[in-house]
MARZALUM-50646 format. One record per residue (C-alpha): x, y, z; residue in one letter. Coordinates in steps of 0.1 Angstrom, whole numbers, padded with zeros to 4 digits, always signed. Layout:
N
XYZa;...
***
This chain:
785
+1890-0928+0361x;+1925-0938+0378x;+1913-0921+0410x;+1882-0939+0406x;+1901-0977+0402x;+1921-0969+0432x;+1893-0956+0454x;+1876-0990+0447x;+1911-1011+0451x;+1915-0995+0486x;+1883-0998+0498x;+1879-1038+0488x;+1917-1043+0507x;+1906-1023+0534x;+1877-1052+0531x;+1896-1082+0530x;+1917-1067+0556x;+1888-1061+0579x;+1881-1100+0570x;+1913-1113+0580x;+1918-1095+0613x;+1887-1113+0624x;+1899-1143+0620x;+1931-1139+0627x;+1941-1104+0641x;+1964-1106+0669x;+1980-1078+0688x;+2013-1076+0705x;+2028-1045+0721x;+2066-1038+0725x;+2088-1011+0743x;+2116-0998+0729x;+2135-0961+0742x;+2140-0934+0719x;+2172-0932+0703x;+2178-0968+0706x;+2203-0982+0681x;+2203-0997+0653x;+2199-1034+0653x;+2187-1028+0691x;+2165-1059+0697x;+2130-1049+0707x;+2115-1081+0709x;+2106-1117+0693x;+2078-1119+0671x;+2081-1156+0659x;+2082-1165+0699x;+2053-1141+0711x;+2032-1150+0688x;+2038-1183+0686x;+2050-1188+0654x;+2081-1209+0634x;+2111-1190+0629x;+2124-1211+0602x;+2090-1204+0584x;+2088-1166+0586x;+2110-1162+0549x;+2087-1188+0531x;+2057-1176+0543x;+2070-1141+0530x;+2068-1122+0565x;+2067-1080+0564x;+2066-1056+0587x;+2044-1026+0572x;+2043-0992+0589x;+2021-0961+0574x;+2049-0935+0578x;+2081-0926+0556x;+2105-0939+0575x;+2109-0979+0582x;+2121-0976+0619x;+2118-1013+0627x;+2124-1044+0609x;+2118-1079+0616x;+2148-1100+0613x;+2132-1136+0592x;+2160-1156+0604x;+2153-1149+0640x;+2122-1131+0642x;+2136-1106+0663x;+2119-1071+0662x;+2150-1048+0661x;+2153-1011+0654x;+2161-1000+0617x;+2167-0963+0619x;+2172-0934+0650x;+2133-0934+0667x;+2130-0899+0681x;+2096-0897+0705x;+2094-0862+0697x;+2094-0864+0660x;+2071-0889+0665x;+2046-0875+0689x;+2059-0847+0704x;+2041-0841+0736x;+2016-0872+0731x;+2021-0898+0754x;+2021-0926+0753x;+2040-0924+0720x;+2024-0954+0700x;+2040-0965+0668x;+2010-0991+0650x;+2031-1016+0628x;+2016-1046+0609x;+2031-1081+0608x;+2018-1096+0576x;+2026-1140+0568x;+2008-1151+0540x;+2007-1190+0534x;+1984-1190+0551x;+1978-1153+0556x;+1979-1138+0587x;+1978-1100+0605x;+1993-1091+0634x;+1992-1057+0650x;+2021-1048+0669x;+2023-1016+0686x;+2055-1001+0696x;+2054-0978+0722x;+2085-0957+0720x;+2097-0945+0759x;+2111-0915+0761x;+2145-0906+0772x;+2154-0874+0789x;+2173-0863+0759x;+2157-0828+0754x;+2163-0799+0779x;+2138-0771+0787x;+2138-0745+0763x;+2123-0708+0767x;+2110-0694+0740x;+2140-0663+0741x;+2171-0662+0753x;+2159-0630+0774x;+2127-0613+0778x;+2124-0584+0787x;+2092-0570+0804x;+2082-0535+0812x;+2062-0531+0849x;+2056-0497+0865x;+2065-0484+0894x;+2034-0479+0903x;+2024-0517+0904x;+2010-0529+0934x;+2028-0561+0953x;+2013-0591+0938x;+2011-0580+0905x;+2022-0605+0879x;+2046-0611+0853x;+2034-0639+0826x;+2064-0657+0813x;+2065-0678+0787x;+2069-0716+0799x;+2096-0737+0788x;+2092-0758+0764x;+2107-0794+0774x;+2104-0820+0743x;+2105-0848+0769x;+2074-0857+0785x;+2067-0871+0817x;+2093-0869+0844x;+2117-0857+0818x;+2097-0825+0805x;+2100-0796+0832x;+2093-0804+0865x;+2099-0770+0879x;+2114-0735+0879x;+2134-0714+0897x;+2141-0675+0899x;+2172-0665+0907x;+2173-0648+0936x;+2161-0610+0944x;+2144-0584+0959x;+2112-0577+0942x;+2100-0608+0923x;+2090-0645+0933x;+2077-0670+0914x;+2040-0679+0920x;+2041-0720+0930x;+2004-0718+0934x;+1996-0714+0897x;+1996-0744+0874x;+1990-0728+0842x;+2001-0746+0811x;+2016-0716+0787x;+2026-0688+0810x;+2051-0693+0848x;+2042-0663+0872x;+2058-0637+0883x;+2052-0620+0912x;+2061-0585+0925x;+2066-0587+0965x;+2079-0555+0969x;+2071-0524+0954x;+2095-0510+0927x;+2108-0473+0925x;+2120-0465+0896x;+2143-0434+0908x;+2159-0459+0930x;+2166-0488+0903x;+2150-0486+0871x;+2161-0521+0856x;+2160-0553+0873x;+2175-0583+0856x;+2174-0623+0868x;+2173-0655+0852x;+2147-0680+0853x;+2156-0717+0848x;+2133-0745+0841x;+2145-0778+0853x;+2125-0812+0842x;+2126-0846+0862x;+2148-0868+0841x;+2180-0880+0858x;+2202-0860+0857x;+2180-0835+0850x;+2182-0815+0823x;+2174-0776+0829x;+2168-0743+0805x;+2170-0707+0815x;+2160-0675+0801x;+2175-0637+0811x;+2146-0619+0823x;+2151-0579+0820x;+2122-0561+0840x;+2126-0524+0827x;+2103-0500+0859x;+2081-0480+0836x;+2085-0446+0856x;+2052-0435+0868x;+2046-0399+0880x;+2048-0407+0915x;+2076-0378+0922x;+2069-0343+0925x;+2087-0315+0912x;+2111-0307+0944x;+2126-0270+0949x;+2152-0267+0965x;+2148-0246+0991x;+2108-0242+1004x;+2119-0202+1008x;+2129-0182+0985x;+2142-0144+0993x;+2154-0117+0974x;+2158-0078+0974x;+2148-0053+0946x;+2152-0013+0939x;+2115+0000+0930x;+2129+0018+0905x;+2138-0010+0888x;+2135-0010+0852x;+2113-0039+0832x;+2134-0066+0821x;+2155-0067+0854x;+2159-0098+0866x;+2157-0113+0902x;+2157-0144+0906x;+2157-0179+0891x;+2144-0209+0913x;+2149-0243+0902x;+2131-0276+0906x;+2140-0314+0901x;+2117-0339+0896x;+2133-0378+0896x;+2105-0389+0869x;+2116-0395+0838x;+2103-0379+0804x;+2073-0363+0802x;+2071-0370+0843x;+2101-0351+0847x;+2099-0315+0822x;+2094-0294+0847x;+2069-0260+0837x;+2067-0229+0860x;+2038-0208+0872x;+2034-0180+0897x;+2000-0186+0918x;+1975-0166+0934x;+1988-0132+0919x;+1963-0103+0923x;+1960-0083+0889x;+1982-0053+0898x;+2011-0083+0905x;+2007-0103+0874x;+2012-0070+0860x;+2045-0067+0880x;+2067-0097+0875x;+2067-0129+0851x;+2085-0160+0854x;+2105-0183+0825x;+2084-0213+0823x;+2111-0231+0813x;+2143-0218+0834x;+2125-0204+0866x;+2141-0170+0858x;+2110-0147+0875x;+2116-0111+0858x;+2100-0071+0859x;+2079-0065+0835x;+2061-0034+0849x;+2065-0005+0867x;+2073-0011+0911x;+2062+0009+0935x;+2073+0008+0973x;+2043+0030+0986x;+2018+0008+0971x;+2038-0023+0982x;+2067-0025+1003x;+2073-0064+0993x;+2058-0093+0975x;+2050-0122+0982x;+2043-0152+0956x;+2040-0187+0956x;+2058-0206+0927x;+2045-0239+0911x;+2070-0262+0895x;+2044-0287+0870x;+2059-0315+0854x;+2045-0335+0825x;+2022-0359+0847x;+2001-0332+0863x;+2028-0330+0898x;+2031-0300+0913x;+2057-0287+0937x;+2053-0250+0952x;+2081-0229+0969x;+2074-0193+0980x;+2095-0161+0969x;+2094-0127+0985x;+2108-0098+0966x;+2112-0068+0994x;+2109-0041+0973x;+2140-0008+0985x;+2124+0024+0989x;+2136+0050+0969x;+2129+0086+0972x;+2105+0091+0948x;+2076+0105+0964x;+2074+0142+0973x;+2052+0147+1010x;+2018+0151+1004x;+1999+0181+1020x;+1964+0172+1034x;+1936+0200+1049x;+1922+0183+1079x;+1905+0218+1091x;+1908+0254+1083x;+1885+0287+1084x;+1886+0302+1057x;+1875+0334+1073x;+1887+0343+1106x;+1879+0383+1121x;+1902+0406+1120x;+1900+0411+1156x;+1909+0372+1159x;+1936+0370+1190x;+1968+0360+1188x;+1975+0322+1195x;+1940+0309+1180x;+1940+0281+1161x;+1924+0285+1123x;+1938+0253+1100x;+1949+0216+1112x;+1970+0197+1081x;+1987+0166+1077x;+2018+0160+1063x;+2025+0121+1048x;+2051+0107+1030x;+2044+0077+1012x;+2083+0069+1011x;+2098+0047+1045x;+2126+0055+1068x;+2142+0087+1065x;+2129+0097+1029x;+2092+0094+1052x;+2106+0118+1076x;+2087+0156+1066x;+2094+0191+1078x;+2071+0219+1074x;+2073+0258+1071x;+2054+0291+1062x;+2072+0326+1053x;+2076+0341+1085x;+2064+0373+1068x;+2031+0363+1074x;+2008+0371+1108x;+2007+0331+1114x;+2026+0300+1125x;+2034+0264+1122x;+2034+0241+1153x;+2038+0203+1149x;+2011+0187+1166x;+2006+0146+1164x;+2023+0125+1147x;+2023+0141+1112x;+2000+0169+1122x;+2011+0204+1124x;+1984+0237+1129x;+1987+0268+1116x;+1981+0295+1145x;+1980+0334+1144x;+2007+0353+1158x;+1997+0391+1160x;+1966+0409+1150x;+1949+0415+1121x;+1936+0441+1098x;+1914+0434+1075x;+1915+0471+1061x;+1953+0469+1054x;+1954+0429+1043x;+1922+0414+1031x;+1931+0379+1025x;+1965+0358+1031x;+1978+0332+1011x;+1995+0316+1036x;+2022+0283+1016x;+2029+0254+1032x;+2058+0234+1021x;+2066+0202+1035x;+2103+0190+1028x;+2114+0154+1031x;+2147+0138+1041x;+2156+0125+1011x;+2188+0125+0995x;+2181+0150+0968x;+2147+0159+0990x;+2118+0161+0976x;+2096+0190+0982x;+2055+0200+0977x;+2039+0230+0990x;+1999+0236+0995x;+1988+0276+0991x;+1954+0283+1016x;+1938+0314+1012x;+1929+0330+1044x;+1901+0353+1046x;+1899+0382+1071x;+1865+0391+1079x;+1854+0423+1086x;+1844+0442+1120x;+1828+0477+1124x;+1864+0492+1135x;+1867+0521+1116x;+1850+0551+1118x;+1839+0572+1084x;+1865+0594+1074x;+1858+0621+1052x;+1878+0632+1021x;+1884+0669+1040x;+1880+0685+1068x;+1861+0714+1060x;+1842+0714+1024x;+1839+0753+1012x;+1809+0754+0989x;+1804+0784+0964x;+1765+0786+0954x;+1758+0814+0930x;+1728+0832+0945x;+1695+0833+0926x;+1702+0792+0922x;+1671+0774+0912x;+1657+0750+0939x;+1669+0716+0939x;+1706+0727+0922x;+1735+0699+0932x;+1757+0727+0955x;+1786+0698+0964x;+1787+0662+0971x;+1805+0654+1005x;+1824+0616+1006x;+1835+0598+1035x;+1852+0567+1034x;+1855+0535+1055x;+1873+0509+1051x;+1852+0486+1065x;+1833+0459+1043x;+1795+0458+1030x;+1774+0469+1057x;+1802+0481+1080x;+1816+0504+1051x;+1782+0512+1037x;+1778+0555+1045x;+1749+0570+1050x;+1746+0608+1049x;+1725+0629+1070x;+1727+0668+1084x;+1730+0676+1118x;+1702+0694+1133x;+1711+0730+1133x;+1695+0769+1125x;+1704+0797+1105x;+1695+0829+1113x;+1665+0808+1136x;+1655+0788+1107x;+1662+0749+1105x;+1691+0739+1080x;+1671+0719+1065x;+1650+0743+1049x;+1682+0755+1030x;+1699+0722+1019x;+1686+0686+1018x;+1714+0653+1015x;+1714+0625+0996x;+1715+0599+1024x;+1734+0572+0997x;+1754+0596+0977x;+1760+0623+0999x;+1753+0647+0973x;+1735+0682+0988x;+1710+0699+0971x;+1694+0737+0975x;+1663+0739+0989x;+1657+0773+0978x;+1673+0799+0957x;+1701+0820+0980x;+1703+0859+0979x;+1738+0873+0985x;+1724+0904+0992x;+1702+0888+1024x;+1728+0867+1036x;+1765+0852+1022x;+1778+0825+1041x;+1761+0798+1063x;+1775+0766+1081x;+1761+0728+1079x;+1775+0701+1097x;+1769+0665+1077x;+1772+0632+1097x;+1786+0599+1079x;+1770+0571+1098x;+1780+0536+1088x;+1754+0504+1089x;+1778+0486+1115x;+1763+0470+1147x;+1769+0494+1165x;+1768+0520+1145x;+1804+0546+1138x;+1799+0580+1127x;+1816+0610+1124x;+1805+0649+1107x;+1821+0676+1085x;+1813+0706+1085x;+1807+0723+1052x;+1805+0763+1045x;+1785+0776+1020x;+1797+0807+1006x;+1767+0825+0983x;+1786+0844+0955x;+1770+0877+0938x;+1758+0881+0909x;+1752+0911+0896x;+1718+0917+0898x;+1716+0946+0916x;+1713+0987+0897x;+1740+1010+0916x;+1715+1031+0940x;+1721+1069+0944x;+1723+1082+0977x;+1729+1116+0969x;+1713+1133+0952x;+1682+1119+0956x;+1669+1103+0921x;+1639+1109+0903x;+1634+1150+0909x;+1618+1138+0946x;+1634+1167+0961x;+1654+1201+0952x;+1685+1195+0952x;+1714+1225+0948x;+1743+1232+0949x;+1758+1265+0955x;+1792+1270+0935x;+1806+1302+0943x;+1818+1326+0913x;+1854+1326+0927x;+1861+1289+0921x;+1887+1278+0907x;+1900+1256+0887x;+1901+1218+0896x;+1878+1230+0927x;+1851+1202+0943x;+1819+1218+0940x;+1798+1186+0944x;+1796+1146+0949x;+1773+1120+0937x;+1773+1095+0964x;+1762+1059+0949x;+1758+1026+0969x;+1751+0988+0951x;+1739+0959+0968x;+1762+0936+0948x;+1797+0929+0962x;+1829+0927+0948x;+1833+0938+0910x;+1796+0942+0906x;+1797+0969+0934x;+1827+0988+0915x;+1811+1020+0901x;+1818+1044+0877x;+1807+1077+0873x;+1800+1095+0833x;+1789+1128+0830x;+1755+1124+0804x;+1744+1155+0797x;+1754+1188+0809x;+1746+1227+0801x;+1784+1234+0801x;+1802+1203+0789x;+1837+1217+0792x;+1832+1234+0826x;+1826+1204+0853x;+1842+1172+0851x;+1835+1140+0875x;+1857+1118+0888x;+1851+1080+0868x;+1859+1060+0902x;+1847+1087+0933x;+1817+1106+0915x;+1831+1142+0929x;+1826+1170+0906x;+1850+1194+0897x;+1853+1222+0879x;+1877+1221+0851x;+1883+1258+0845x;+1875+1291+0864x;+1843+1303+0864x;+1838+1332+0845x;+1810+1359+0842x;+1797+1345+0811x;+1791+1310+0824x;+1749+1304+0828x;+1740+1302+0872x;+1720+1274+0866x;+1745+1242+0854x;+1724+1209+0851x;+1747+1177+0852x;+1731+1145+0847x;+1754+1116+0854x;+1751+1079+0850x;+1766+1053+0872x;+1771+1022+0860x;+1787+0990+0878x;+1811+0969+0866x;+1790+0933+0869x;+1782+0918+0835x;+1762+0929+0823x;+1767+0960+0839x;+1737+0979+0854x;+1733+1017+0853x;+1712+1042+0872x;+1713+1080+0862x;+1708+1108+0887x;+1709+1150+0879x;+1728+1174+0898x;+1718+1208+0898x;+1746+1235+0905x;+1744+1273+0912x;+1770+1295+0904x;+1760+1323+0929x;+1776+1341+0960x;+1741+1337+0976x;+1704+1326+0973x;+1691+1360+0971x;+1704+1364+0936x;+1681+1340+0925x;+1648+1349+0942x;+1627+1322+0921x;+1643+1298+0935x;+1632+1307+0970x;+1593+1307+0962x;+1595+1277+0945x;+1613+1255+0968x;+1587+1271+0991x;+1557+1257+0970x;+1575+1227+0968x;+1580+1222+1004x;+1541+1227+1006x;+1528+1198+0982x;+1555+1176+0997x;+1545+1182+1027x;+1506+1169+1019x;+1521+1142+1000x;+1538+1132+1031x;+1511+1132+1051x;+1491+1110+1029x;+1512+1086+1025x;+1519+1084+1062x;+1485+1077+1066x;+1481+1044+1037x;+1508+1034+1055x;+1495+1032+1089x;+1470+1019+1074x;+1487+0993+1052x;+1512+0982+1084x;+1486+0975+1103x;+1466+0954+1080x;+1501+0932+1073x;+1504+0929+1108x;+1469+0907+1111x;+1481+0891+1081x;+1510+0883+1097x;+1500+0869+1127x;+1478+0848+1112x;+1499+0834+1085x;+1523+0828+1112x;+1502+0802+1137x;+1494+0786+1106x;+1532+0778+1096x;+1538+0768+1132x;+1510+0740+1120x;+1536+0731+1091x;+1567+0732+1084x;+1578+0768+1092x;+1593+0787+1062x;+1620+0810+1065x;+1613+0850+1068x;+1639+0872+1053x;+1633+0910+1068x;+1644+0923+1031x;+1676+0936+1044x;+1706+0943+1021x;+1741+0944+1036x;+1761+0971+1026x;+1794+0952+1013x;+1823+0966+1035x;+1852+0983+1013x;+1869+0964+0982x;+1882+0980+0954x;+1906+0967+0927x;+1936+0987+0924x;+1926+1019+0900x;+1895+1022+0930x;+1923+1027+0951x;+1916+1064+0957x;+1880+1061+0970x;+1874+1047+1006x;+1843+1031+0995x;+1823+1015+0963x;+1808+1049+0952x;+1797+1056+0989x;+1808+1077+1018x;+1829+1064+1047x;+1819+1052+1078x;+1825+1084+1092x;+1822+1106+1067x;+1800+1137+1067x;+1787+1157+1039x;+1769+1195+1045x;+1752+1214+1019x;+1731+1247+1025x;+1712+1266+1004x;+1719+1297+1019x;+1744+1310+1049x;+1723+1322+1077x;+1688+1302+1072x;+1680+1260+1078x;+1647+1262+1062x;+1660+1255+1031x;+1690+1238+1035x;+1693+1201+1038x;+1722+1174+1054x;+1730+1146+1046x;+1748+1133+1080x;+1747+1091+1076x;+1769+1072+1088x;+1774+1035+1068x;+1793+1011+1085x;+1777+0974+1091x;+1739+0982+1092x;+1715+0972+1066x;+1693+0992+1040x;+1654+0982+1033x;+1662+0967+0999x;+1630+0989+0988x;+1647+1022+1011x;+1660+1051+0997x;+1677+1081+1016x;+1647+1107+1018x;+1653+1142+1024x;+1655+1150+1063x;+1622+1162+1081x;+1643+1187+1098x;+1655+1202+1060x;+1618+1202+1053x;+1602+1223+1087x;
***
């Protein structure tokens, strides 16, 4: 309700207010400065408007003003407008001008309103003032000329000609104030030349503001410009080239050398990082660098041969993304750590043994991956060997022969190379090549003897091995293959061949046929070796086959003659004596050697103890005297048996005579008489079958013999035996002969003194001829007319 009353109080005086002023509203308007003092006289109401002085107390006159503060009064006495209290523009209106203070003059009796507006002038009484003592404003280096700096403007509680008028920069390099702009907050600052921070990174001036009153009143303000650095250096090396030595042997972890960048940017901008560029594999495997101190370091394993230096380009990155590069080269100091390396350019492997001297058969080449003088190689073979080494080119040597070869005595050569170098200790490697000496047909079969004696037992069976005959050459595959053949050749007229046949691969020789000792003992074959050269070598051996006996022939009795073909007698006269020869059984046997030694046994006779015969010479003596009593007729039948084994025997009687003559014993005259008849038929009989007979073999003969001419002709033996010459062992000793008479010995025998009718010789003389194997001594024709 009380807000109410006065609402409705106010708006009927704002009413009657309204009311008055249009009757009698009047308006006045005064000056006064700011700051004027008290009692300062602004003006004279009761004169301007017209009004009596002396009336202004009873008419109850009053200044009323809306505001707090009473800053004029009207004097009643006077009228006078004067100032009550200390008028400030500012506090009053600040920036607004015209200030305007809106006073009313109020008179009652009658009532009257009067407006007076005081304007207050201002009064340069306020200097600029910036908003800080200093600013301070961050700009990069990187800002173009013309850039701007907004400052703050002054502020300058005066207005008109006394608020700022101007400003100035003190003076400098880099900034000037931009005239042109009329803005009402912000003064700007331009940037006429560039900054660079690395050069000076703070610039500091003042900035004053100066307004118009007089004297003028000014304000200033420290302006600090801090350059933001901007990434506009790169990281710089110090030297663009960076060169340094290293052992390849150097172990990892070894350092070698650190590099070092700058870069004049600050922060971030200025950390420098490191990085080693356009590194093939096998390097980044090699060295590593700090990223932080530029130390570069070995982390693996160098090698001089693979890479005598290295070269590397090295990036210095700082924090903005700048990059500054230097290169390093690392020579890399050989060490002798590589032994010469043997290389086969060319080489025959197999040369002929008849290669000459001085020809060429291997080309090698020596490197050493080392440089200077561990590179620098010698080579050498054993001088033992049939070859040498001659340097050629550069680091080629070949490997030549020096003397002839022989494939026979050295087959193959490992000929080593070794290759030194000139290192200090030297390092050494050696190469083995095997040379193979190929064969030529140089050598000529050579049998195992020079003469092969061959034994063959006789009565071999065809096709028995007799010997094996063996040549050797030296010579390789074909060239020392043998091949065995017999030379063309006859024995006894007949081709070789039809006694022995070869084994052309084995050389083995084989009987054709079975050998008799008794028709021939020894016969010569001459074998050729032939080898499968190109052309062919050959030579021959001659081998001698020697048939051995074999006891497989009876002793043969010469005399007497066997069987009771013939009488045979021998006269003993009465008067012999003791130990007398009376008689001898003369035996012969094909066989040779111990199977020819006879011996003689007495088997049966009519007076055991009277006649004895000698066990190695057959003659038969009387062991005692003959007496009276003694029978004439003394039958002896003796055996003679060889010594082969088995031993063969033949048996043979001997018929003796104890008489002074043949007349004593007249039977025996008529019966060798009859005898001598019916022999003498038989004789002619049998002379006749074999007239007969020879003449039919004859035509068989012929015959049979132009039909072997059509074929391979056989060989004909003519049955002979050869009587073995004289060879007895020891206890033979007293015979001349096996059992048989000597060459020149003669034995007579007659049956009676003066006749020849009945007597018989024998007077044969043995020396080299040959008995029919079927022959036996008959009694002489002459014996038997």
């Amino acid at each position: 309700m009380a807000k109410t009353s006065k609402l409705c109080l106010a708006k009927w005086r704002l009413w009657i207010t309204s009311l008055l002023f249009c009757i009698t509203a009047a308006d006045i308007r005064y000056s006064v400065p700011e700051e004027s003092k008290t009692k300062y006289v602004i003006g004279n109401l009761s004169k301007d408007l017209n009004l009596d002085s002396n009336r202004l107390r009873f008419r109850k006159a009053r200044l009323d003003y809306q505001g707090d503060k009473r800053y004029c009064e009207v004097d009643l006495d006077s009228g006078n407008l004067f100032v009550l209290e200390r008028i400030d523009r500012e506090m009053l209106c600040g920036a607004t001008s015209p200030c305007l203070m809106h006073f009313e003059f109020v008179l009652e009796n009658p009532l009257e309103l009067h407006n007076v507006v005081l304007e207050v002038q201002d009064i340069n009484d306020n200097p600029p003032v910036f908003p800080k003592d200093s600013i301070k404003l961050e700009i990069s280096e990187a800002a173009p000329t013309g850039s701007k700096l907004q400052i703050a403007r002054a502020r300058d509680l005066d207005v008109g000609m006394n608020s700022v008028q101007r400003y100035i920069l003190s003076q400098n390099k880099h900034f000037v104030l931009d005239t042109k702009s009329n803005k009402d907050r912000y003064v700007d600052i331009v940037l006429k030349n560039s900054l660079d921070r690395e050069t000076k990174g703070e610039h500091s001036f003042i900035l004053s503001a100066v307004d118009g009153g007089n004297p003028p009143k000014s304000g200033t303000v420290v302006i600090e410009v801090h350059v933001l650095d901007m990434n506009d250096n790169a990281p710089l090396f110090s030297q663009p080239l960076y060169n340094t030595r290293l052992s390849e042997n150097a172990v990892p972890g070894t350092f070698v050398i650190k590099i070092a960048a700058t870069d004049e940017d600050q922060g971030a901008n200025g950390q420098i990082t490191y990085y080693i560029n356009h590194l093939s594999d096998n390097t980044k495997e090699l060295f590593k660098i700090d990223e932080h101190s530029g130390e570069i370091s070995v982390t693996g394993q160098l090698d001089h041969e693979k890479s005598s230096s290295y070269e590397m380009e090295v990036q210095a990155e700082d924090g903005g993304g700048q990059t500054g590069h230097c290169k390093v080269v690392i020579e890399i100091d050989d060490v002798n750590d590589n032994a010469p390396v043997i290389s086969v350019k060319s080489l025959k492997n197999q040369i002929p043994e008849n290669i000459p001297p001085g020809s060429e058969i291997a080309v090698i080449n020596v490197k050493d991956q080392d440089s200077g003088e561990n590179s620098r190689v010698s080579c050498s073979i054993p001088t033992s060997l049939p070859f040498q080494l001659q340097p050629y080119i550069k680091s080629y040597f070949i490997i030549t022969t020096t003397g002839s070869l022989d494939r026979e005595q050295i087959e193959n050569y490992n000929v080593t190379i070794t290759a030194t170098d000139g290192g200090t200790p030297p390092l050494y490697s050696n190469i083995t090549l095997n040379i193979q000496v190929s064969d030529i047909n140089d050598n000529f079969p050579t049998f195992e003897l020079q003469t092969y004696a061959v034994y063959v037992s006789e009565n071999n069976k065809p096709g028995t091995s007799v010997c094996s005959v063996s040549a050797n050459d030296p010579d390789w595959r074909q060239n020392g293959t043998v091949l065995y053949s017999p030379v063309p050749s006859e024995v006894n007229g007949v081709p070789v061949s039809s006694f022995l046949s070869i084994n052309g691969d084995t050389g083995v020789i084989h009987a054709v046929r079975s050998f008799d000792y008794e028709q021939f003992r020894n016969f010569t074959v001459k074998v050729v070796a032939r080898d499968n050269g190109s052309p062919p070598l050959s030579s021959n051996v001659t081998v001698k086959v020697f048939i051995t006996d074999e006891n497989d022939n009876s002793p043969q009795i010469l005399y007497p003659v066997p069987d009771g073909k013939s009488l045979m007698t021998e006269m003993v006269p009465k008067a012999t004596l003791s130990g007398s020869l009376v008689s001898k059984v003369i035996a012969v046997d094909a066989d040779s050697g111990q199977n020819a030694w006879l011996s003689y046994q007495t088997v049966k006779s009519t007076d055991p103890g009277l006649f004895s015969i000698g066990l190695h010479t057959g003659e038969i003596k009387t062991q005692r005297d003959i007496s009276e009593s003694d029978s004439m007729k003394q039958n002896l039948v003796v055996s003679v048996k060889d010594n082969g084994q088995p031993s063969l025997s033949t048996t043979c009687a001997v018929n003796l005579l104890i008489s002074d003559n043949l007349s004593e014993v007249p039977e025996l005259k008529d019966k060798t008489y009859e005898d001598n008849n019916s022999k003498l038929t038989s004789y002619l009989i049998i002379a006749l079958v074999c007239v007969s007979t020879f003449f039919m073999t004859f035509i068989i003969l012929i015959v049979a013999v132009k039909f072997c001419h059509r074929r391979k002709p056989r060989l004909l033996f003519d049955g002979a035996v050869a009587v073995p010459s004289a060879y007895l062992p020891p206890n033979y000793s007293e015979v001349d002969g096996a059992g048989t008479l000597r060459s020149s010995y003669n034995y007579d025998t007659y049956l009676t003194t003066g006749s020849r009718t009945s007597d018989f010789k024998f007077v044969s003389s043995y020396n080299e001829n040959t008995l029919p194997a079927v022959g036996t001594l008959m009694k002489s024709d002459i014996d038997s007319n």
